[in-house]
N, C-alpha and C positions, 0 to 999 in steps of 0.2 A: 641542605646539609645542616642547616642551623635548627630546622627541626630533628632531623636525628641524632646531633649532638645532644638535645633536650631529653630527646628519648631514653640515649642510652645517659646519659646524666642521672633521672630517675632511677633508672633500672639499678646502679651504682648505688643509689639511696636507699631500694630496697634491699638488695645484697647484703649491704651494709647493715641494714636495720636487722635482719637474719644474723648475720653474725653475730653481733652483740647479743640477742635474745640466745643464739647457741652457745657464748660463754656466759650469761648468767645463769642458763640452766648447768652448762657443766659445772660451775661452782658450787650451784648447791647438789647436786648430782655427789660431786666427793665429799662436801661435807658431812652428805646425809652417809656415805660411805665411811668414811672414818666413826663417826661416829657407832655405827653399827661392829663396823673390825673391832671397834675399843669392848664392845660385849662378847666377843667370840671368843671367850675365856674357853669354856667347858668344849671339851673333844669328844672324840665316838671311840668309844671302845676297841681295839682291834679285835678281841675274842665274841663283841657281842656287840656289832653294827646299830644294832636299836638301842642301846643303852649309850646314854651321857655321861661321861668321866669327869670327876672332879679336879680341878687344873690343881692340887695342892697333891691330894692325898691318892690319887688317880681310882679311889671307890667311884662305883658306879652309882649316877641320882638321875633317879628314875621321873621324877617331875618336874628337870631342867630342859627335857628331851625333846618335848613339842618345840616350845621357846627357840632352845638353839638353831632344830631344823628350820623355824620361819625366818633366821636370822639370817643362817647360811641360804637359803634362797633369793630374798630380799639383795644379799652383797652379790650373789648372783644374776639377776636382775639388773642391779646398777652396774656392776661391770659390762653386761650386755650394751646397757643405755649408754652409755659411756665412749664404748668404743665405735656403736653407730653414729653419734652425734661429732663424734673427734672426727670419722671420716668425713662426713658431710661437711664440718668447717672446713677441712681443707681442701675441698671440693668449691666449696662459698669463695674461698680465696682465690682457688683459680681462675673463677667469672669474672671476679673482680676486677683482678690481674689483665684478663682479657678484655674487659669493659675500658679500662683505660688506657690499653693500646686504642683502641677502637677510637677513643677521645682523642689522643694523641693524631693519628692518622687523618680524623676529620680537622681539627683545627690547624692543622699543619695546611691541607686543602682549601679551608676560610682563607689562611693568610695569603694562598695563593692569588685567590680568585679576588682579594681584595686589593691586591700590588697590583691585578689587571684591570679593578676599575680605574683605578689611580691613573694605571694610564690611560683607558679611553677619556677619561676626564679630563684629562690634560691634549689630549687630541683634538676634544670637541673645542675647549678653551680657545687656542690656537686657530682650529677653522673657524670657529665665531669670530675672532680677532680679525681672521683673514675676511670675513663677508662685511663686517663693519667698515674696516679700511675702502673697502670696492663700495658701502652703500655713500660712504664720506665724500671719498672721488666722485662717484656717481651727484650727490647734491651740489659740490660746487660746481662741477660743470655743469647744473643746471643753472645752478645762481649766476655764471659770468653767460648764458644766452642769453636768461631772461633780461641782466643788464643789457644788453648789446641790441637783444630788443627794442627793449624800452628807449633805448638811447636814438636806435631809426626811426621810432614812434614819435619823440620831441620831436626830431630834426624834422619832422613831415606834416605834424600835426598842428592846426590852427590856434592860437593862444586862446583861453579861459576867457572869459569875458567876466571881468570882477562886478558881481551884483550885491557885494555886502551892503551897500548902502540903500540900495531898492528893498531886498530884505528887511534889513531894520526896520526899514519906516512901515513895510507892511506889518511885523511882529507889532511895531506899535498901535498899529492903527486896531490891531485885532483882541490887544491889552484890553485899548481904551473900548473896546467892543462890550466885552467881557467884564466891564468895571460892574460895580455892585448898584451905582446909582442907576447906571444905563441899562442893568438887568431890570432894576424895579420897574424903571417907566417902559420898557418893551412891554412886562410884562401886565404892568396896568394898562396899556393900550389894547393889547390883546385880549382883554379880561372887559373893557368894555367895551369890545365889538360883539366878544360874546355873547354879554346881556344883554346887549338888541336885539339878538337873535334869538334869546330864551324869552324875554318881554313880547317877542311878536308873538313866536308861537305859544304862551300860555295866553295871549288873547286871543288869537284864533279858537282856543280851547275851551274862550271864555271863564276861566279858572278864577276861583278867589285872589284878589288881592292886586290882580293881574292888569286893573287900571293904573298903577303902581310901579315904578321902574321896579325889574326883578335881576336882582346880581345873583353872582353862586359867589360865595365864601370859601376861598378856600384853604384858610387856614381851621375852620370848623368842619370843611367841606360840606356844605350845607346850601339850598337855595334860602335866600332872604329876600322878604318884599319890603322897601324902602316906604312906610307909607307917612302920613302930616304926624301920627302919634308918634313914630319911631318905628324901629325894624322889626319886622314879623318873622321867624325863621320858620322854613316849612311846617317844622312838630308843632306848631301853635295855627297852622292853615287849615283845621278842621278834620272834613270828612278823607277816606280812602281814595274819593275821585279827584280831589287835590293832589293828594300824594302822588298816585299815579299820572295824571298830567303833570305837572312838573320835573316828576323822573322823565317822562318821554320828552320834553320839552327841552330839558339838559341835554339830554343824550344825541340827541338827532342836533341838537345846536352845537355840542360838541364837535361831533361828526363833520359836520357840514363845513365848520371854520376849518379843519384840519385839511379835507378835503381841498378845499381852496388852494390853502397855504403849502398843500401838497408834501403836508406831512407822513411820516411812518407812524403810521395809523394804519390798522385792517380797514379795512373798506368795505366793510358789513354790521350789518347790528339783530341779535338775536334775542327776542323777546317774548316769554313762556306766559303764554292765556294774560294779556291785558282785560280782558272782561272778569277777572278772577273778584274783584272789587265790587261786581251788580253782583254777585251771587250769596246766598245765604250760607252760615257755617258748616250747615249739614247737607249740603250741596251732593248729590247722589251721584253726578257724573252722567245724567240723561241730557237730553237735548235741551241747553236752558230758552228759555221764553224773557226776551224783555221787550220792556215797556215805556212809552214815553221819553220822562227824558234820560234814563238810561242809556236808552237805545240812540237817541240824537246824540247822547255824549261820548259815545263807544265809533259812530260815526262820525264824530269828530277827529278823533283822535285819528282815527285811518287815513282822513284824508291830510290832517298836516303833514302823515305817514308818508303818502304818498306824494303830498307836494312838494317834499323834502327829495325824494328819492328822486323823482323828475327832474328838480333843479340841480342834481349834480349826474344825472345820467351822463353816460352808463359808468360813471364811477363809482356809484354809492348803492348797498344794497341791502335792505330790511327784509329778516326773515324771523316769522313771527307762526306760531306752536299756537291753535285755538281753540276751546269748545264752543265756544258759540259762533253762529254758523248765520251770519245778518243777509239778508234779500238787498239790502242796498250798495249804492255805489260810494267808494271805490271798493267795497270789500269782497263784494260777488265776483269782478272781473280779476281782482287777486287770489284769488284760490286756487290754489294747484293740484291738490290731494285734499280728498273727504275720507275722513276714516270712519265712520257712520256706515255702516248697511249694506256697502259698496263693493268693500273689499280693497277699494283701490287707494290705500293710505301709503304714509312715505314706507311702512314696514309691512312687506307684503304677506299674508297669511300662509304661503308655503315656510315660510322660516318661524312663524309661530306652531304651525302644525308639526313642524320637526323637531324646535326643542322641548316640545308638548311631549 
């Protein structure tokens, strides 16, 4: 209803807008009428229909005569216009007229229809009021069960056994755990079980420096060898096969204390071509060949590998990515997958031919 109240609203606006446009045309419409009547001096002859009379002297002038006739036509004309457009407004009027009955009849119907939300309004109110009250009743009779419960539950149930004071003394005892001095020295106890452990295995590895206690730093995070001059930090221990035995040295001693202490720690260690260090920069990726004591020191490395792995079987597990491909033990009986020649590497060549 409130859209065709809008409707004919509009409709009422044009109407309107019409009308007004048909009295400013009537206005000038008569004035341009008067104006022209004010020229329609000269008459027509009765004796000679074509000839124009002189309003004074009633001779005929004979060069007034066009003039007139376009005169008397023209009023003719505007009378025409005139009396069509008089109709039409009063026509405009009567839409109009009818357009706001039509307004009248619908907003009379709005008021209706709004006195009847008023009341559903006030009905819902009311049944809302009325389910509130029923949810209200409904929650204290919950709340005097649950008391009444609880109150058999006392009468029946065994008294609390007060442990505040056990508490306390444990909260304290776990302060004093937690103190900053007793973190230091856990953590330097812990820190020198470590480097025994990394001391042993860089001399199984026979490594520089390695006659030397060997700590890891870890505020530099770095290994240091302790030696009569002063401390050597790994970046001053030389060649690449330093480096690399001392990473594997840490890491497996890492490991192993964690291990023990049965820490969250993974329980694996993965490590990408350790022989990368015997090979030259322009290394092509074929079968390398070493020699000497490359070779004795690349089988070294495998076996503290393995003697670490052993001493915490089957907790601890080293998986290690290789090109080179050693004839000696333990490296030969650790091999799982050859990806050389075979076919038979950890990525099997049906899935390279496919996304080939």
């Amino acid at each position: 209803m409130r859209t065709q109240y809008n409707r004919i609203r509009a409709q009422i606006g044009d109407l309107k807008a019409l009308l007004s446009d048909s009295g400013d045309y009537l206005g000038a419409a008569r004035d341009q009428h008067d104006r022209l009547a004010s020229l329609g001096l000269f008459t027509i002859r009765p004796d000679d229909p074509e000839q124009a009379a002189c309003p004074l002297c009633a001779s005929p002038v004979t060069s007034a005569h066009d003039i007139a006739t376009q005169i008397r036509d023209d009023l003719a004309r505007l009378d025409d216009d005139v009396e069509f457009v008089s109709d039409d407004t009063a026509r405009t009027r009567t839409l109009i007229e009818e357009a706001h009955e039509q307004q009248r009849d619908i907003n009379a119907a709005l008021v209706r229809n709004r006195q009847a939300q008023q009341e559903l309004a006030a009905g819902m109110r009311q049944a809302n009021a009325l389910a509130n009250q029923a949810l209200r009743a409904a929650s204290v009779q919950g709340r005097i069960s649950l008391y009444l419960e609880t109150a058999a539950l006392a009468q029946t149930a065994p008294a609390v056994r007060d442990r505040t004071a056990a508490l306390t003394q444990l909260i304290g005892e776990l302060e004093d755990a937690l103190g900053e001095d007793t973190q230091a020295d856990r953590l330097a106890s812990f820190l020198s079980r470590i480097n025994q452990k990394i001391t042993t295995k860089a001399r199984a590895l026979r490594l520089e420096h390695s006659e030397h206690p060997i700590r890891l730093d870890l505020v530099k995070l770095t290994v240091v060898a302790d030696t009569p001059r002063g401390p050597v930090p790994l970046s001053d221990m030389g060649s690449g096969e330093n480096w690399l035995g001392y990473h594997i040295a840490t890491l497996l001693s890492l490991h192993e204390w964690c291990t023990e202490q049965n820490r969250p720690l993974p329980r694996f260690l993965i490590l990408d071509q350790p022989s990368q260090v015997y090979f030259p920069s322009d290394y092509d990726g074929t079968a390398p060949e070493l020699l000497g004591n490359d070779r004795n020191m690349l089988l070294r490395a495998y076996q503290v590998i393995a003697d670490t792995v052993e001493l915490l079987s089957p907790g601890f597990q080293v998986i290690v990515i290789e090109h080179a491909d050693l004839d000696g033990e333990p490296f030969r009986s650790a091999v799982v997958r050859r990806w050389r020649g075979t076919g038979t590497g950890l990525v099997p060549n049906s899935w390279i031919d496919t996304a080939g």
